[in-house]
N, C-alpha and C positions, 0 to 999 in steps of 0.2 A: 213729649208727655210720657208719664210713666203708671204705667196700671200695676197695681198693688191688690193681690187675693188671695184667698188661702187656698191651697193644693185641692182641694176637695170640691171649693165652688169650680176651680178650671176645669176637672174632669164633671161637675153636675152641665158644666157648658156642654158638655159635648152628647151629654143626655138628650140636651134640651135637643141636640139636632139629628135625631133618631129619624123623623120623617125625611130630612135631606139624605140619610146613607140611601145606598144602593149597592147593588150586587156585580161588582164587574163581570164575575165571569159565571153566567146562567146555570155552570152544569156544578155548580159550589156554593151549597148553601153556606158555607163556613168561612167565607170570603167576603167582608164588607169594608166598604169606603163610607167611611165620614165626614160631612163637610167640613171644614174646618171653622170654628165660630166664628160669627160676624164681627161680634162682640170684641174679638184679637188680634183677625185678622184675614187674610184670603189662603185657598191650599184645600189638605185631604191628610188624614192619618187615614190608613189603610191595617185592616186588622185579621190574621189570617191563622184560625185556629188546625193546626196541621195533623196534631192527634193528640190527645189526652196528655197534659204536662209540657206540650210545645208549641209555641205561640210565636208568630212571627206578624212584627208591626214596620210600618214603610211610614214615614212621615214626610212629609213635601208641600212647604206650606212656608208665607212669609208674613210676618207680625206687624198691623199697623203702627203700635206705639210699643216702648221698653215693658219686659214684661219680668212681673218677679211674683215668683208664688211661694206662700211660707206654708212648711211641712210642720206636724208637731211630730213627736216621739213615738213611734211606732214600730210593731211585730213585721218584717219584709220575709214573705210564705218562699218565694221565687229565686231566682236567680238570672238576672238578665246579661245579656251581652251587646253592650250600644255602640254602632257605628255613625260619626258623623263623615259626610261627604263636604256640606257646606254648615256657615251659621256656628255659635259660642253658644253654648250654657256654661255657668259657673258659679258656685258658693263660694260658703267662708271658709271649705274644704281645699277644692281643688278644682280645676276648668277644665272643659272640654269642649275643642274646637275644630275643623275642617284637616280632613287626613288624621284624627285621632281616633281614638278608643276607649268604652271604660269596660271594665266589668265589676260588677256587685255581685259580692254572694247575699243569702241568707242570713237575716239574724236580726238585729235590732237596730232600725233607720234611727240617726237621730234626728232631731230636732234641727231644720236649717231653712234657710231662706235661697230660691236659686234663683240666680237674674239673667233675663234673655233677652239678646239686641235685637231690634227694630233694623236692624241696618243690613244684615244678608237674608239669604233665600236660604230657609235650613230644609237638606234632605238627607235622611236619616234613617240608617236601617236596627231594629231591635230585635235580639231574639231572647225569649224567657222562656226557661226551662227550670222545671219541676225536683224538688232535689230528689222524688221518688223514681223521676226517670233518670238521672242520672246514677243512680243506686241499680237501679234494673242493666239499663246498658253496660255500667262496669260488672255486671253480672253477678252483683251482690244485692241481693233485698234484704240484710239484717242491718244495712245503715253503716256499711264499711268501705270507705277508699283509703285508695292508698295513699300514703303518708304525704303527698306535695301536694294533692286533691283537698285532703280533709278540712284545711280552713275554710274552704268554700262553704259548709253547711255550718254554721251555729245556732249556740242555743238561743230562745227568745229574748233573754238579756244579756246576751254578748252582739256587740256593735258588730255589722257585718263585716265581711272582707272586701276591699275594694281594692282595683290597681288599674289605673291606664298607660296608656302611651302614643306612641305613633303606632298605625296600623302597616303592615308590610305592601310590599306592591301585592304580593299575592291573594292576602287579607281582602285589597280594595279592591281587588279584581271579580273574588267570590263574593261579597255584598254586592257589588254594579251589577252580574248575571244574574244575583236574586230582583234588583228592581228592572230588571231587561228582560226577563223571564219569559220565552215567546209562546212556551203553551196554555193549555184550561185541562178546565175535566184534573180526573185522576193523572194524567202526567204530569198537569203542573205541580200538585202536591207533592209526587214521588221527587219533583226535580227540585222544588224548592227546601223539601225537609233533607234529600243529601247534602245542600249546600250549608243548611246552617248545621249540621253536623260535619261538614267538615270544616269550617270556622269554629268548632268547640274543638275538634281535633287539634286544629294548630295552636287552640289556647292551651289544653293540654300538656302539649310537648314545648310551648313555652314555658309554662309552669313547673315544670319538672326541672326545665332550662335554669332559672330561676332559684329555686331551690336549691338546687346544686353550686350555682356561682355564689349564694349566701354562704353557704358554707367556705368559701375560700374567703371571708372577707369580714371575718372574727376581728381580724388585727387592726381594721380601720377603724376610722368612727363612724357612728353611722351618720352624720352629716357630712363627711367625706364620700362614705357610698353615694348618700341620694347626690351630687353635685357630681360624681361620678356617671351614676344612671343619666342626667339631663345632661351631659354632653353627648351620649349616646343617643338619647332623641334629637337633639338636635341635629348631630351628623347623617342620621335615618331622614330627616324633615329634608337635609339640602342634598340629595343623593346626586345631582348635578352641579352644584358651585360647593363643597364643602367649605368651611372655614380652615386655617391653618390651626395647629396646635398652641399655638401664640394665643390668637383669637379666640379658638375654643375656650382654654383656661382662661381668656377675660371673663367670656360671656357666664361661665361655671362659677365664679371666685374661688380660682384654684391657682397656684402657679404651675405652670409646666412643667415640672420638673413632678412636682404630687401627682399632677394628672397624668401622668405618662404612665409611672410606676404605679397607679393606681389602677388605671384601665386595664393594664397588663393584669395585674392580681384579679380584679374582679372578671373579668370576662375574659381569661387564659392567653392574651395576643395585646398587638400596641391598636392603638385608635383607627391608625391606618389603613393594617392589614385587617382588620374587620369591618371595616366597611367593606374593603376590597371584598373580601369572604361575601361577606351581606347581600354587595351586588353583584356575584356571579350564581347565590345561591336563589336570588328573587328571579335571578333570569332564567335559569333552568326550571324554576318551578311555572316561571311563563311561556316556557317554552310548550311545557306537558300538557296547560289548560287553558289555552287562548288561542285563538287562530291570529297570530299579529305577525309581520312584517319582523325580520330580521333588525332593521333599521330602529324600528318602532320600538322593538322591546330593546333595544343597546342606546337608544336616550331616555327610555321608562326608568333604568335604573343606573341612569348616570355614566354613560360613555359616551364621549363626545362625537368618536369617532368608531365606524362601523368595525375598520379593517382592526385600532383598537384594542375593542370587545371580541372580536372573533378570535383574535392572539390569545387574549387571555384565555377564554371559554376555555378552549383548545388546552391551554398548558395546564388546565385545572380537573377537567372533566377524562379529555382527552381526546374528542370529537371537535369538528367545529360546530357553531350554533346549528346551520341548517341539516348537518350530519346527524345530530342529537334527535332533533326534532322529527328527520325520518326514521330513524330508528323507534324513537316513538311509538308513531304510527305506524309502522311495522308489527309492532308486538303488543299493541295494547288498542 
């Protein structure tokens, strides 16, 4: 069965279940659970106002029947940032599904219709942020970023900016300690608004990342780029069985030979050694914010074998992993 309504009735559902919220944590007024409607399905959106302009929502909730809700044309005030962990949403735009990402800036939502499956357990972390806080933070209040920033805020009739991808191991690591979060009271806010600023921070300096590899990539087409960019998520998605470069350019409609010299142009290096790059750089970033096992984080990001990952670390960094890691905590 498939339920069919407009965006507006689905959030008046969640109105309706005002007397089912409740407060998880006593000493936080600004911390509320909402049941998730009868009417959709079983779960909780969890909604957590952390200070003026910053908003952080947890969704965890599974859908009795297919759901599709139609948006009309509208002014979007905000800027969100959506992690999914499990569970698909998807328009006539673009999807978003389990280990992805989107972000939206500001400006003018269009008109779309989004359909969501009946068939996983969706848990989902959002963070929306104010584009006046993100003007204060870059320590400009007169409505200026800089130049790889500034798409993110448009006017109310320019269509917003949007980009997803695959989320990094590090990415998924800082959304899972936002929904693992072990305190209340005022630590938990202090702990939970560092983490979603520091998830803006790494979109950030992706963005900037971004920016800059555009610029070397005038000379393709830009259907070459985007078929470029998705061989790249893909090879991030299988960071333990990657595909061959054979395979790769199937699954892109590229031949190997475009896709080789292409990857190189766009992102300065060949497919390979960026991934390689990719997964020593996820693993030193897991080294500095996770308590995990040596083992544990050398098959998080794709090393089969321990002895491996510590060869490489080592000829990369200079340390081996568990070297690094007490150095670490040595100094910080």
């Amino acid at each position: 069965m498939t339920i069919t309504i407009s965006e507006q009735v689905y959030f008046d559902l969640f109105t309706d279940t005002v007397e089912c919220s409740h407060h998880p944590d006593p000493d936080d007024v600004f911390d509320i659970v909402h049941k998730y409607p009868k009417a959709l399905g079983q779960g909780y959106w969890r909604e957590i106002q952390l200070r003026e302009g910053l908003v952080l929502e947890i969704g965890n909730f599974q859908l009795s029947d297919r759901l599709i809700t139609a948006s009309s044309e509208q002014t979007k005030d905000w800027l969100d940032y959506h992690f999914h962990f499990s569970g698909e949403h998807h328009d006539q735009y673009r999807a978003i599904g389990g280990g992805g990402y989107a972000f939206r800036g500001s400006g003018l939502n269009p008109k779309k219709t989004t359909d969501s499956s009946d068939k996983n357990l969706y848990l989902e972390v959002i963070i929306s942020i104010a584009p006046e806080l993100i003007y204060s933070i870059a320590g400009n209040q007169e409505g200026l970023l800089i130049p790889a920033l500034q798409p993110w805020i448009k006017q109310p009739d320019q269509q917003y900016y949007y980009r997803c991808g695959t989320a990094t191991a590090t990415m998924q690591s800082i959304a899972r300690q936002i929904i693992q979060c072990p305190y209340r009271g005022i630590a938990k806010r202090l702990y939970l608004e560092s983490k979603a600023l520091e998830l803006m921070a790494i979109l950030v300096t992706q963005e900037i990342e971004f920016q800059d590899s555009d610029c070397k990539t005038h000379a393709l087409k830009p259907d070459t780029v985007e078929r470029i960019y998705h061989a790249r998520e893909i090879l991030l998605r299988k960071l333990d069985n990657p595909p061959s470069l054979f395979e790769l350019s199937k699954q892109v409609g590229l031949n190997s030979r475009a896709l080789k010299e292409g990857f190189r142009q766009v992102f300065g290096k060949p497919a390979f050694s960026y991934l390689h790059h990719y997964r020593l750089e996820q693993a030193r970033q897991l080294l500095e914010t996770e308590e995990m096992k040596i083992a544990e984080i050398a098959a998080n990001v794709g090393f089969a074998s321990r002895s491996h990952f510590a060869e490489a670390f080592r000829k990369k960094f200079g340390f081996n992993p568990k070297e690094y890691q007490m150095q670490r905590k040595k100094f910080f």
